[in-house]
TORTIZA-801929 format. One line per 5 residues: for each residue x, y, z of C-alpha. Coordinates in steps of 0.25 Angstrom, whole numbers, plus 5000, padded with zeros to 4 digits. Layout:
! TORTIZA-801929
X Y Z; ...
***
This chain:
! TORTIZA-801929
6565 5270 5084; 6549 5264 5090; 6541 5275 5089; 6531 5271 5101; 6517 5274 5100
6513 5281 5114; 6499 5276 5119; 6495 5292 5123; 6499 5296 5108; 6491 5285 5105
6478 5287 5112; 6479 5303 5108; 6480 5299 5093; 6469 5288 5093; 6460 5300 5098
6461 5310 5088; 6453 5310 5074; 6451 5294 5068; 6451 5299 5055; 6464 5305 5054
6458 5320 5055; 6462 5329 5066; 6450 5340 5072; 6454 5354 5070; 6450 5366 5080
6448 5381 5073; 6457 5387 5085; 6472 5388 5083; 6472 5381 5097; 6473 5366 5096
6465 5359 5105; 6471 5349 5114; 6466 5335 5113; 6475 5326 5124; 6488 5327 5130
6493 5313 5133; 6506 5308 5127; 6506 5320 5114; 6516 5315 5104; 6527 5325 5101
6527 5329 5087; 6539 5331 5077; 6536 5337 5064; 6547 5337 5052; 6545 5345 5040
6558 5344 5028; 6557 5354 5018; 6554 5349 5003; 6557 5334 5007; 6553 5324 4998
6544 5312 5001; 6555 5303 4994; 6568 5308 5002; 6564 5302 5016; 6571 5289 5014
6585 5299 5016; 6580 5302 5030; 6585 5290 5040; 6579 5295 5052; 6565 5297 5045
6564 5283 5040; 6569 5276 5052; 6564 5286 5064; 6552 5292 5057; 6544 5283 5044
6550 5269 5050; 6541 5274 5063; 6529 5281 5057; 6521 5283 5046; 6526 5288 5032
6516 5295 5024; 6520 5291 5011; 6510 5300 5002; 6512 5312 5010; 6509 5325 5004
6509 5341 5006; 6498 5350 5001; 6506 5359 4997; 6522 5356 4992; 6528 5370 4997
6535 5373 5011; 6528 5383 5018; 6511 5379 5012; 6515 5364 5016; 6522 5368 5030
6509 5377 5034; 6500 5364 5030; 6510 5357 5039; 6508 5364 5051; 6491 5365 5049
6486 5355 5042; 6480 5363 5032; 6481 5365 5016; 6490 5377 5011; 6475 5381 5007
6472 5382 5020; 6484 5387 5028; 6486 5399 5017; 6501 5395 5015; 6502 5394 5001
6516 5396 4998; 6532 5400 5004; 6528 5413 5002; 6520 5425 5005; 6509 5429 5004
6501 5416 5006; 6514 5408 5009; 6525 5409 5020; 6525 5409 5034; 6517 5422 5034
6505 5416 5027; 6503 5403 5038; 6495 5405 5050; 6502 5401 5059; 6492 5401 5071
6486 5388 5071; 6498 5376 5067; 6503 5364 5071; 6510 5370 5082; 6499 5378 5087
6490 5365 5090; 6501 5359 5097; 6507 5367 5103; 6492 5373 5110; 6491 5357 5114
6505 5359 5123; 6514 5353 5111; 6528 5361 5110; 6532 5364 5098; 6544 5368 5089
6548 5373 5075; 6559 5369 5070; 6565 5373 5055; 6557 5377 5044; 6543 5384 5048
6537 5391 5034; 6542 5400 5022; 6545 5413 5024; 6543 5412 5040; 6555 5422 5039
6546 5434 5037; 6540 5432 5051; 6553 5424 5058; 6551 5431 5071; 6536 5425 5071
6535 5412 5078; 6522 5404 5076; 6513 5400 5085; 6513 5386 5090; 6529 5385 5092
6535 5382 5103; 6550 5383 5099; 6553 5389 5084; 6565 5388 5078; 6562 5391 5063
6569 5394 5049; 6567 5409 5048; 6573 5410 5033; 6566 5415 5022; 6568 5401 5015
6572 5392 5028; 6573 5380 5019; 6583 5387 5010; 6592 5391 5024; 6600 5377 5028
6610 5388 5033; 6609 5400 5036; 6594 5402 5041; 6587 5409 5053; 6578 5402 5062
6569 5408 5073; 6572 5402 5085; 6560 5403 5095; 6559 5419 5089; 6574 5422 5088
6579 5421 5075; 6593 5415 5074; 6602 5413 5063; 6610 5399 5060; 6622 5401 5050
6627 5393 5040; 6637 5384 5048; 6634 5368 5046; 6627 5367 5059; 6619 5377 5055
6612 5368 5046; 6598 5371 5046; 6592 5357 5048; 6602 5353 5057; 6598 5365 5068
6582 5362 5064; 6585 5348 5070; 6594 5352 5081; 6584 5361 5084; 6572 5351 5083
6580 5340 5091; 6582 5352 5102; 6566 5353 5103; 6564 5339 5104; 6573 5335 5114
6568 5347 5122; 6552 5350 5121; 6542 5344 5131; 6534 5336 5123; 6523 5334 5116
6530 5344 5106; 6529 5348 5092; 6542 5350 5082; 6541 5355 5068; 6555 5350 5063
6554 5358 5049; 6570 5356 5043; 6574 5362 5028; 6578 5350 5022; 6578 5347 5012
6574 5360 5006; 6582 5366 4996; 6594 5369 4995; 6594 5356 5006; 6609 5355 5009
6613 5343 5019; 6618 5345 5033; 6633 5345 5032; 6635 5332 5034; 6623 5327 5026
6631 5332 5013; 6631 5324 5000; 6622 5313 5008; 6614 5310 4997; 6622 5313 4985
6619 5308 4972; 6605 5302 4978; 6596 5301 4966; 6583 5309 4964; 6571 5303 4965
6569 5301 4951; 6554 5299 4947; 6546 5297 4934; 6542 5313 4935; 6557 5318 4937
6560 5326 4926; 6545 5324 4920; 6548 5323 4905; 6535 5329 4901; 6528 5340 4908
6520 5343 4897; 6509 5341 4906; 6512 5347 4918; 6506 5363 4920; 6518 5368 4922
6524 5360 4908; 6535 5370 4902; 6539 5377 4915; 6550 5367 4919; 6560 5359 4910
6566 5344 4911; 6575 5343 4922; 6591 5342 4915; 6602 5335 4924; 6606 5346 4930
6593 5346 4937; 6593 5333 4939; 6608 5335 4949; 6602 5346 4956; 6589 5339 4960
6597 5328 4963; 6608 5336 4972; 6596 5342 4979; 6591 5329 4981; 6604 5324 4987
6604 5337 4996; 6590 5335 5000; 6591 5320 5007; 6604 5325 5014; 6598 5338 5020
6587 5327 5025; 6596 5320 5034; 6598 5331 5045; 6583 5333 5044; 6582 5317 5046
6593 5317 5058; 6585 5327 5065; 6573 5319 5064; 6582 5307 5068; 6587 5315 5081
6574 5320 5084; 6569 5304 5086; 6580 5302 5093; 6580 5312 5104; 6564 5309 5106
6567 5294 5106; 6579 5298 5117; 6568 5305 5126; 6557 5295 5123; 6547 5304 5117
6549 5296 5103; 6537 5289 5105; 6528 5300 5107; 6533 5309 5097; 6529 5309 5083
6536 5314 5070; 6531 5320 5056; 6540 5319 5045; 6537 5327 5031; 6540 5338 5023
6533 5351 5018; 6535 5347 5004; 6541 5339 4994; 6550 5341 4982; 6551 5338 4967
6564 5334 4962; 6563 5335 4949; 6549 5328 4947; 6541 5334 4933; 6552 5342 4931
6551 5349 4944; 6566 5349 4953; 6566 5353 4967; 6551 5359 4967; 6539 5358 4979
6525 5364 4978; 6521 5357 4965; 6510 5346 4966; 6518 5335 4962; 6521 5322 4970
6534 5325 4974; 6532 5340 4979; 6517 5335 4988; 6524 5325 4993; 6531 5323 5006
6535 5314 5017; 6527 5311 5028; 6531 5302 5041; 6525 5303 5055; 6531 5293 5066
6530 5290 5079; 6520 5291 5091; 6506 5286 5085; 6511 5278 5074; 6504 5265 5068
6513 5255 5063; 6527 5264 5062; 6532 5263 5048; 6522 5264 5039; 6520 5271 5026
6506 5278 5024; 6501 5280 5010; 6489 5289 5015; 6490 5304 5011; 6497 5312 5020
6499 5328 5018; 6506 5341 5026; 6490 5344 5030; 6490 5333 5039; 6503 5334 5048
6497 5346 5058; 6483 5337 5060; 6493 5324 5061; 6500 5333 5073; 6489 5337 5079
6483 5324 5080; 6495 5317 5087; 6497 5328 5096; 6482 5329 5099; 6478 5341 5096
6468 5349 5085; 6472 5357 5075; 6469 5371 5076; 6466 5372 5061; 6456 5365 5052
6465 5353 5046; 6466 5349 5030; 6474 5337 5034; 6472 5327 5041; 6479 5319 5054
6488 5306 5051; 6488 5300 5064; 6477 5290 5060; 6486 5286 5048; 6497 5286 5058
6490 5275 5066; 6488 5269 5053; 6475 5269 5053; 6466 5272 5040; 6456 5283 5040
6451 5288 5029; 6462 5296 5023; 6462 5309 5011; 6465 5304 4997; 6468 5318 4992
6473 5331 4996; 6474 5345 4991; 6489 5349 4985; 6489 5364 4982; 6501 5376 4981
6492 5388 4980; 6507 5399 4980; 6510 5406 4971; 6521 5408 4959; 6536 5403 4958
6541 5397 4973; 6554 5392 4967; 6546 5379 4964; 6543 5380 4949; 6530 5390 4948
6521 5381 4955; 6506 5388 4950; 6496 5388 4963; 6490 5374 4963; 6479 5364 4971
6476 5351 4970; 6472 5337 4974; 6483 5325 4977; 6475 5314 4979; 6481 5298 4982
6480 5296 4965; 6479 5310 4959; 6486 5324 4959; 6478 5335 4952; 6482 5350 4953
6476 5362 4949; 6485 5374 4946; 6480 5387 4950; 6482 5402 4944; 6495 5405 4946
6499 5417 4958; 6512 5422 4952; 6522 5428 4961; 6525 5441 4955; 6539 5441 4945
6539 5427 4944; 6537 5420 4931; 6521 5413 4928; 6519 5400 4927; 6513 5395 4914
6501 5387 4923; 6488 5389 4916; 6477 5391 4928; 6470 5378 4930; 6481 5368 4925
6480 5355 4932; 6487 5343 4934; 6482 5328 4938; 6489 5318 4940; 6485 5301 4943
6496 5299 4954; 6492 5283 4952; 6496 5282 4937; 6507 5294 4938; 6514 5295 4952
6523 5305 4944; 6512 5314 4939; 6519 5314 4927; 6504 5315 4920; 6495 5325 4922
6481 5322 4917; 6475 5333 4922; 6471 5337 4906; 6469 5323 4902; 6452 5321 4899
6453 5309 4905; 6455 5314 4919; 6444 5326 4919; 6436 5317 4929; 6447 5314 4937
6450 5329 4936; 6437 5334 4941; 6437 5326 4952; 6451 5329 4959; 6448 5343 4957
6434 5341 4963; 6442 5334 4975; 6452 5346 4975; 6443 5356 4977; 6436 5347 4990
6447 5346 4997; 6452 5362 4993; 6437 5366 4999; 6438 5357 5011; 6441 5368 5025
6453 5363 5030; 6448 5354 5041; 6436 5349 5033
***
C-alpha cells in the first residue's frame, strides 16, 4: 500500500504552528481554519494493549508502521481506562479534565465534560463523525445520553463494556439494542463491521473513533482466532517476578509469583495477541475499502491504546495504573496523508495528551480547550522542533480498583529518570488500607536500570538529583493547560 501525500493536505499542514504547538480558543466552538483537501481521520483506541504485542498485528505492521511513523517512547499520563480516554479526546492532564478514576464520583463517564472534545472541534469544522466501541466507564448510568459532537453513536452501554465480548448493550444513534451471545455476536467483530459500514458510507472529511475491547480481560479470541497463539512465551524481563522488593513502598503487600501464576499470565497472554487479530482485520478492511474508493491517500490513521499492561513485572501480574514502564507505556503509530519518509521510528516523547492537538492540527482546526499536549505533525514531517524531555505521570483515584491498592500518586517521567510521589491515601470505604506511608517516594535512573529494579529515592547520594525533579514536577503541575 503507498500512502500518497496530497498537496492540499500538504499546504494546510505546513500552515499550522512550526513548533509542533497547536493554538487553542476558550469557546467550545472550534474555529475553522481552511477547507481544502481535509484529511479524513481514523482514530483506534485497544483496550490495556501493550507496547510490545504489535508485532502479532499483520495488518498494523504492513498497512499502518511500514507507512507512517511509530512512536517508539510512547506514553499515557495516566495507565487507567477512563483518566487516559478523557486525555484522549482533550489534550489535557487527568489534572485538568477532573477524570481521575473508572468510577464516581471523580471518575466515570458522569465526571467528563463532555462539551468541548475532539468531536466537538471537528465536527463544528463540517467534519462527520462516529463512535464506534468503547466510550468511558460507567457510561451505563447515562446510556440514553448522547455526547455532543457525534454524528452516529454506536457504543458499549455495559456497566463494564470491556468485560462483555458477548452479551452487551450498545446505544445505537439513541436506541439501545441488545446483541446475544451467538459467535457472530462477538463484540469486536460488530465494532469493525459497524466501523467498516461508516467508512464506506460517510461523505468525507470524516472522523471515526474505532475504540474495540481487546484485549482487555478476560480477552477471548473470535471463534476462529482460538488457540492462535498458544504456548507464545511471555515477555520475560529482568523485573518479571522481582526477587527483591524490599525497596519498593508497596514491599510486603504482594508475594513471588509461583508457576501457577506463571501459566495463567501466560494463557492470558496467548488470549490476548489472539483477541488482537479481529481488531487488526478490521483495521486491514478498513485500508482496504478506502484504498478501493480512492480516499486512502487523504486519510490518515492513529493507532494506540489507553494503557498498557504489567504481566508479571515486580511481581505485579495482569495490573495497569501503576508508574512503572510497562503500565505508561503504549503503542503509538500514525500513517498516511502528510507523512515524511513512511516507515520511520521516532524516539521523541510521545503521550495520550497529544492525540486531540495532533487532530486538530491535520484537520485544521483549534482546539476549543487550552492543550497540555502538544501536536505531532511537525514530527510527522520529520522535522525537529524543539521537543519536551519530561512529562507529568499521575493516578490521583482513590482505593483498591482491582489493580493492587494502587495509593493516589504524581510524578515526573523524564527521557532518563522516573520519580513518584505517593500521596495520602483516599480509601474506598470496607476495603483494606494500604500500608503506604504519606510521602513515600520512588526514583529510578532509567539509563542504568531500564527495569527499575532499584529505587534510589533514599539513597543520600541522589538528594540533589531528588530536589531537582521534584522542583521540575511541581513546574510542569503548576503550568495552566495551555501554557
Amino acid at each position: 500500500m503507498i500512502l500518497v501525500l496530497v498537496a492540499g493536505l500538504l499546504d494546510l499542514v505546513r500552515s499550522g504552528s512550526r513548533n509542533g504547538g497547536v493554538r487553542t480558543s476558550g469557546g467550545g466552538a472550534a474555529a475553522h481554519a481552511g477547507a481544502a483537501a481535509r484529511p479524513n481521520v481514523i482514530l483506534i483506541v485497544t483496550d490495556d494493549q501493550r507496547w510490545d504485542s504489535v508485532w502479532s498485528m499483520p495488518n498494523v505492521r504492513h498497512d499502518l508502521q511500514d507507512h507512517g511513523v511509530t512512536f517508539t517512547n510512547a506514553f499515557v499520563t495516566t495507565s487507567f481506562c477512563c483518566p487516559s480516554r478523557a486525555s484522549i479526546l482533550t489534550g489535557q492532564y487527568s489534572h485538568h479534565t477532573g477524570v481521575y478514576s473508572d468510577r464516581g464520583p471523580n471518575g466515570g463517564a458522569p465526571a467528563f465534560r463532555d462539551t468541548s472534545t475532539v468531536a466537538t472541534w471537528l465536527q463544528g469544522a463540517g467534519y462527520r463523525t462516529a463512535l464506534v466501541g468503547k466510550y468511558l466507564n460507567e457510561y451505563n448510568l447515562m446510556a440514553h445520553h448522547i455526547p455532543p459532537g457525534w454524528s452516529q453513536w454506536d457504543a458499549l452501554a455495559n456497566a463494564d463494556p470491556a468485560l462483555h465480548y458477548y452479551d452487551y448493550t450498545m446505544n445505537q444513534n439513541g436506541r439501545l439494542v441488545h446483541y446475544g451471545s451467538r459467535p457472530r455476536d462477538y463484540a469486536d467483530t460488530v465494532l469493525g463491521s459497524i466501523a467498516l459500514r461508516f467508512v464506506q458510507t460517510a461523505r468525507p472529511p470524516f472522523f471515526l473513533e474505532f475504540a474495540p475491547i481487546a484485549p482487555h480481560l478476560p480477552a477471548p479470541p473470535a471463534p476462529g482466532d482460538r488457540g492462535r497463539f498458544a504456548g507464545t512465551a511471555l515477555p520475560m524481563r529482568p523485573n518479571y517476578n522481582e526477587a527483591d522488593v524490599g525497596d519498593k513502598p508497596w514491599s510486603g503487600m504482594f508475594r513471588p509469583l509461583l508457576p501457577a501464576d506463571a501459566v495463567t499470565l501466560r494463557t492470558y497472554w496467548d488470549t490476548a495477541l489472539a483477541s488482537l487479530q479481529d481488531v487488526d482485520r478490521s483495521i486491514g478492511s478498513m485500508v482496504a475499502a478506502l484504498r478501493a474508493d480512492g480516499q486512502l491517500r487523504n486519510t490518515v490513521f492513529l493507532f494506540t491504546s489507553d494503557n498498557g499492561m504489567l504481566l508479571g513485572e515486580h511481581r505485579l501480574g495482569e495490573r495497569k495504573i501503576w508508574p512503572y514502564e510497562e503500565s505508561i507505556r503504549v503503542p503509538l503509530v500514525v500513517a498516511g496523508a502528510g507523512i515524511s519518509d513512511p516507515g520511520r521510528r521516532s524516539p521523541d516523547l510521545a503521550l495520550n495528551i497529544d492525540i486531540a492537538p495532533t487532530i486538530a492540527q491535520l484537520a485544521g482546526v483549534r482546539p476549543g480547550l487550552p492543550q497540555d499536549g502538544r501536536s505531532l505533525v511537525p514530527l510527522l514531517r520529520n522535522e525537529h522542533p524543539p521537543w519536551r524531555r519530561a512529562f507529568v505521570v499521575e493516578y490521583l483515584g482513590a482505593g483498591n480498583h482491582g489493580d493492587g491498592f494502587v495509593a493516589p500518586f504524581d510524578g515526573i517521567r523524564t527521557t532518563r529518570y522516573l520519580y513518584v510521589r505517593y500521596g495520602p491515601l483516599r480509601m474506598v470505604p470496607g476495603e483494606p488500607r494500604v500500608p503506604y506511608p504519606n510521602g513515600t517516594r520512588e526514583l529510578y535512573d532509567l539509563a542504568r536500570d531500564p527495569y527499575e529494579l532499584q529505587n534510589i529515592a533514599a539513597d543520600p547520594a541522589e538528594a540533589a538529583l531528588r530536589a531537582r525533579l521534584g522542583a521540575e514536577l511541581q513546574r510542569l503541575l503548576r503550568r495552566p493547560a495551555g501554557a
